[in-house]
FITIMI-809222 format. One line per field, with one value per atom (N, C-alpha, C): residue in one letter; residue number from 1; x, y, z. Coordinates in steps of 0.05 Angstrom, whole numbers. Atoms other than C-alpha are relative to their C-alpha. Example, Ala and Ser with C-alpha at 12.3 -4.5 7.8 and 13.67 -1.06 7.14 Angstrom:
# residues 2
aa <- [A  A  A  S  S  S] $
i <- [1  1  1  2  2  2] $
X <- [18  246  18  -16  273  -15] $
Y <- [-24  -90  24  -24  -21  22] $
Z <- [0  156  0  -1  143  14] $
This chain:
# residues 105
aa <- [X  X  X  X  X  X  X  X  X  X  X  X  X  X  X  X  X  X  X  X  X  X  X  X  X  X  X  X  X  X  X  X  X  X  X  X  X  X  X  X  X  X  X  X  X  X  X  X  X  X  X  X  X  X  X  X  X  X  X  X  X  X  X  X  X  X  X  X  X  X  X  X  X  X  X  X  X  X  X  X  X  X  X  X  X  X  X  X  X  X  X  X  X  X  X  X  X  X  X  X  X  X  X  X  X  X  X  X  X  X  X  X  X  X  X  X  X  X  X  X  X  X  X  X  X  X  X  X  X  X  X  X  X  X  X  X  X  X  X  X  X  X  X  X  X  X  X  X  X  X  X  X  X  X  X  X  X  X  X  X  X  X  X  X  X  X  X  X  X  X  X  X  X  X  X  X  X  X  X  X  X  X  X  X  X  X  X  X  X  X  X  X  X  X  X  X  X  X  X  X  X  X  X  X  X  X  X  X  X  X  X  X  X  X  X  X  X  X  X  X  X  X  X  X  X  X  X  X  X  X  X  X  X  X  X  X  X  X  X  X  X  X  X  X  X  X  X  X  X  X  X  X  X  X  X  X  X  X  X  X  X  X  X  X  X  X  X  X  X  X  X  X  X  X  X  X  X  X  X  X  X  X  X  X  X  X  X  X  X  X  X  X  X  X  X  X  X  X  X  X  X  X  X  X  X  X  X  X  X  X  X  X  X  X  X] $
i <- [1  1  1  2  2  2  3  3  3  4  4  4  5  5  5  6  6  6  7  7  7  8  8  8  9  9  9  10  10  10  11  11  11  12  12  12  13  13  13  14  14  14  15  15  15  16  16  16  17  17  17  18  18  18  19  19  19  20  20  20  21  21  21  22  22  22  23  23  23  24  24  24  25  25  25  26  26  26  27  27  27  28  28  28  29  29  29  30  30  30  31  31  31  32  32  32  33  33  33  34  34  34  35  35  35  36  36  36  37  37  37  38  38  38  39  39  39  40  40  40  41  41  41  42  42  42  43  43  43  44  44  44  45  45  45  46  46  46  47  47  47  48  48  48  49  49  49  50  50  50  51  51  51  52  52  52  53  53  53  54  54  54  55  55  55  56  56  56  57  57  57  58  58  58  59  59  59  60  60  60  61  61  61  62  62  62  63  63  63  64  64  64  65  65  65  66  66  66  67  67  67  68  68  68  69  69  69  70  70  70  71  71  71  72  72  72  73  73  73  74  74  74  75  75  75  76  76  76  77  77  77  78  78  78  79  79  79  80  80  80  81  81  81  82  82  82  83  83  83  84  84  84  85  85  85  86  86  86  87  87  87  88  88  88  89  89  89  90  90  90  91  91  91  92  92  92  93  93  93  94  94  94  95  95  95  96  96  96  97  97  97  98  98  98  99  99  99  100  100  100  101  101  101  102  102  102  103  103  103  104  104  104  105  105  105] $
X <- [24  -845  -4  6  -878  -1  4  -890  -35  27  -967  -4  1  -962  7  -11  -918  -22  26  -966  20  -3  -953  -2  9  -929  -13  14  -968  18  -18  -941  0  1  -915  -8  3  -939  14  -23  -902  5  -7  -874  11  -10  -849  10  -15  -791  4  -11  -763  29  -24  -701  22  -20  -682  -2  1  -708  23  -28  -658  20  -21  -608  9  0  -615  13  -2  -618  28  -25  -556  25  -16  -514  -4  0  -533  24  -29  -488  25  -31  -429  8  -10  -424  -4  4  -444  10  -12  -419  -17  15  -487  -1  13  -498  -31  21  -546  -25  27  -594  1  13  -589  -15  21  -609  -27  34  -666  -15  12  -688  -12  14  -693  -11  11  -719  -30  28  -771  -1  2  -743  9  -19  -720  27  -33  -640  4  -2  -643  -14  12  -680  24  -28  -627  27  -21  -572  0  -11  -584  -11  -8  -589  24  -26  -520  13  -20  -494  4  -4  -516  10  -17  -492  27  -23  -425  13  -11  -422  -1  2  -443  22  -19  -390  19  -29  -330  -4  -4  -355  6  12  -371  26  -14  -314  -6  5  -349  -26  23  -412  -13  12  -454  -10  15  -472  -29  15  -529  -7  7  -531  5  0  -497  -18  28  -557  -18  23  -606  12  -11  -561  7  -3  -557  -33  27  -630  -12  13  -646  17  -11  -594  -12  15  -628  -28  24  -694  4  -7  -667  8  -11  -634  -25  29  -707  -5  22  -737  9  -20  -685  2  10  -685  -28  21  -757  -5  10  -755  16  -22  -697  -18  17  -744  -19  33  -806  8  -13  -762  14  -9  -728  -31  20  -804  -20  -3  -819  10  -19  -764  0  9  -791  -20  27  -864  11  -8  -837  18  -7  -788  -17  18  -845  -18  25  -895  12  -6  -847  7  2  -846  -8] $
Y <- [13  735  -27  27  675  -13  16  614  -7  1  618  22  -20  679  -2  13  639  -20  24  607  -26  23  535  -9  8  500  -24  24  446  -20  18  378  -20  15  339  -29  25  276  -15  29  212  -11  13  193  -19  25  133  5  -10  139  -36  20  79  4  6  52  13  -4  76  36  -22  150  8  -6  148  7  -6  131  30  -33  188  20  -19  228  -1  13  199  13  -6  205  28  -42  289  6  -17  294  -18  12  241  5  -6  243  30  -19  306  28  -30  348  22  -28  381  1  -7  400  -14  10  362  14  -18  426  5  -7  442  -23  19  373  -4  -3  374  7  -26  443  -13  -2  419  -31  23  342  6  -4  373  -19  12  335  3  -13  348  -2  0  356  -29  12  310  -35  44  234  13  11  255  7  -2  273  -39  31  192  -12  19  166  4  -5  198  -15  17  164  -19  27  107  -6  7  99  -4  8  121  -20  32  62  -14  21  23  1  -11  50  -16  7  39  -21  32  -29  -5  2  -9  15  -15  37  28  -30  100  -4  5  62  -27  26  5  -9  -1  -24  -10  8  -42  -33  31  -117  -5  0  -103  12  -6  -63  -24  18  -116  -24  21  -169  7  -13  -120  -4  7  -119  -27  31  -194  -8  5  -204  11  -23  -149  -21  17  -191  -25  16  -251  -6  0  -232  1  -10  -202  -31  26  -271  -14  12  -308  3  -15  -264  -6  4  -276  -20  36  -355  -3  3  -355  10  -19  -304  -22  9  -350  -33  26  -418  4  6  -392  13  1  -373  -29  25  -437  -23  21  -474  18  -8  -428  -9  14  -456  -27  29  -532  -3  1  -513  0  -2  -495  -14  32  -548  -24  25  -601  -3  -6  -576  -15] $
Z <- [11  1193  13  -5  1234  -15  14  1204  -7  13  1204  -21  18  1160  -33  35  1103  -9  21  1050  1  2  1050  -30  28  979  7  3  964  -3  -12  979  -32  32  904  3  0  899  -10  3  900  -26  36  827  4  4  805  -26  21  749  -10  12  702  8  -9  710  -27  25  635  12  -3  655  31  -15  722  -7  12  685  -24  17  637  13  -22  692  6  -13  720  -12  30  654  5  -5  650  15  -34  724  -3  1  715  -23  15  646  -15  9  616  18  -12  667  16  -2  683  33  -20  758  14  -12  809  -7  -3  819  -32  28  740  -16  15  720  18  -14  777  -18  10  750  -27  29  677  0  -2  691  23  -17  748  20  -13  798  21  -22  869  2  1  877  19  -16  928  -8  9  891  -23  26  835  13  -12  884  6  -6  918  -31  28  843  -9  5  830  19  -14  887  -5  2  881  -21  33  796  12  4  830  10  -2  870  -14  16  829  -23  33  772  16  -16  827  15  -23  857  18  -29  920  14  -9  932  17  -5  941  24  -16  984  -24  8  977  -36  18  910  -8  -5  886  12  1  895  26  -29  957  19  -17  984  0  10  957  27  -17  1000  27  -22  1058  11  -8  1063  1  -7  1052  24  -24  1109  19  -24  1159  8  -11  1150  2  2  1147  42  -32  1222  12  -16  1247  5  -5  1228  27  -22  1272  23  -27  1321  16  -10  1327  6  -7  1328  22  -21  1376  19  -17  1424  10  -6  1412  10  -11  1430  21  -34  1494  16  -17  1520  -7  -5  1500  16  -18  1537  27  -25  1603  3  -8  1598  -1  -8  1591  20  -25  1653  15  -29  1695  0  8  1665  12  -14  1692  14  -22  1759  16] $
């Protein structure tokens, strides 16, 4: 069977969850015991946004043993842009100090 022949599902639109409803979520698979795809299934949510919410809780449980935690993402990312900026003033001050070389020619 090609692929123009398979009906196409329709594409879910982008949700936005609370931080208390994550956790819920969360709790079901570490504590409760239930299964990624069974709490999907019965929350209606892809395996995969509650697979990286399980991860992330378990870092966060083991303090950065298992992967980043949160605070450490948050400070991973203000460092990343933090570098860009830098990067960019450093860039825009050595073509600077090439036009005042050749200006005092």
């Amino acid at each position: 069977m090609d692929q123009e022949s398979k009906p196409k599902k329709p594409r879910r639109t982008r949700r936005s969850f609370t931080e208390e409803f994550k956790a819920s979520a969360v709790r079901l698979v570490l504590d409760q015991g239930k299964s990624v795809a069974a709490a999907a299934r019965d929350l209606d949510l892809t395996a995969s946004a509650l697979q990286a919410w399980v991860t992330q809780a378990r870092a966060d449980r083991t303090k950065g043993k298992t992967g980043l935690t949160t605070a450490e993402r948050e400070e991973l990312t203000k460092l990343r842009k933090q570098v860009r900026e830098l990067t960019m003033e450093r860039d825009i001050l050595k073509e600077a100090a090439v036009l005042f070389a050749k200006h005092r020619r």
